[in-house]
N, C-alpha and C positions, 0 to 999 in steps of 0.2 A: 559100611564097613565090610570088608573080607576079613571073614573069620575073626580072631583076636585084634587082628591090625585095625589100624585108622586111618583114613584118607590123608595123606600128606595137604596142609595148607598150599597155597602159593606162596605166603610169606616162607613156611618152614623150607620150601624147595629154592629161594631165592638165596636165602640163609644158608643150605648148602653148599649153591655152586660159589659161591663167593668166600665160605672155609676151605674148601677147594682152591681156591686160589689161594690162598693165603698158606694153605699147607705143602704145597707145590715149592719147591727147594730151587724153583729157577732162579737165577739170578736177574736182576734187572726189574720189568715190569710185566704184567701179562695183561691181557685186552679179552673181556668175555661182551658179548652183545647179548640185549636180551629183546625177544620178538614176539609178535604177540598177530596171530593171524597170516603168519608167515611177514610182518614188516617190522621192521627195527625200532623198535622204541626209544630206547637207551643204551648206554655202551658203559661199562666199566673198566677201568685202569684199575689197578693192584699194582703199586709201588713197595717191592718188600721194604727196600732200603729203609722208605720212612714210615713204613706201615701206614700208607694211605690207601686210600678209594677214592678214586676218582668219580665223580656220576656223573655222563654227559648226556642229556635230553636233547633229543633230535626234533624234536616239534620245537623247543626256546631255544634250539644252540646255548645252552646255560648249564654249564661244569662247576660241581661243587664238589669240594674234599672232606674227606670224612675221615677220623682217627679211630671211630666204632663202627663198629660191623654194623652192628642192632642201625644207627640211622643210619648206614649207607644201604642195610635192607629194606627201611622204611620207603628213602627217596625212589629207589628200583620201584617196592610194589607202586607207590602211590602213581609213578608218572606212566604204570601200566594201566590202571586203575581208571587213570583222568583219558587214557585212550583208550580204553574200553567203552568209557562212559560216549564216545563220537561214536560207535559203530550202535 
């Protein structure tokens, strides 16, 4: 811990950028990748329109939509998690 503060999770940091998007007043869709040793693990779409998330995993090519934040941050950590787990 510094000082008062507490080490951010990687879950709480995932959770971020992904309110971040969502709070972002673009219209249309926006595309964050998430990297992990400098290589792409996963990619997310944010469709305001229908408040989706998109989570595309690049080791399964396998896109799943999400209505909740909380399990499209679950899908993110875990599939950083499962590449973690190779190196």
């Amino acid at each position: 811990m510094k000082g008062n503060e507490m080490e951010k999770t990687e879950l709480q940091i995932i959770i971020e950028r992904l309110l971040a998007m969502k709070a972002d007043r673009h219209l249309g869709q926006q595309v964050r990748r998430f990297d992990q040793y400098g290589i792409p693990v996963c990619q997310v779409t944010y469709r305001s329109a229908s408040d989706l998330y998109i989570v595309e995993r690049f080791n399964s090519a396998v896109s799943t939509e999400f209505d909740q934040i909380d399990l499209a941050a679950i899908e993110i950590y875990e599939s950083i998690s499962e590449f973690k787990s190779i190196f």
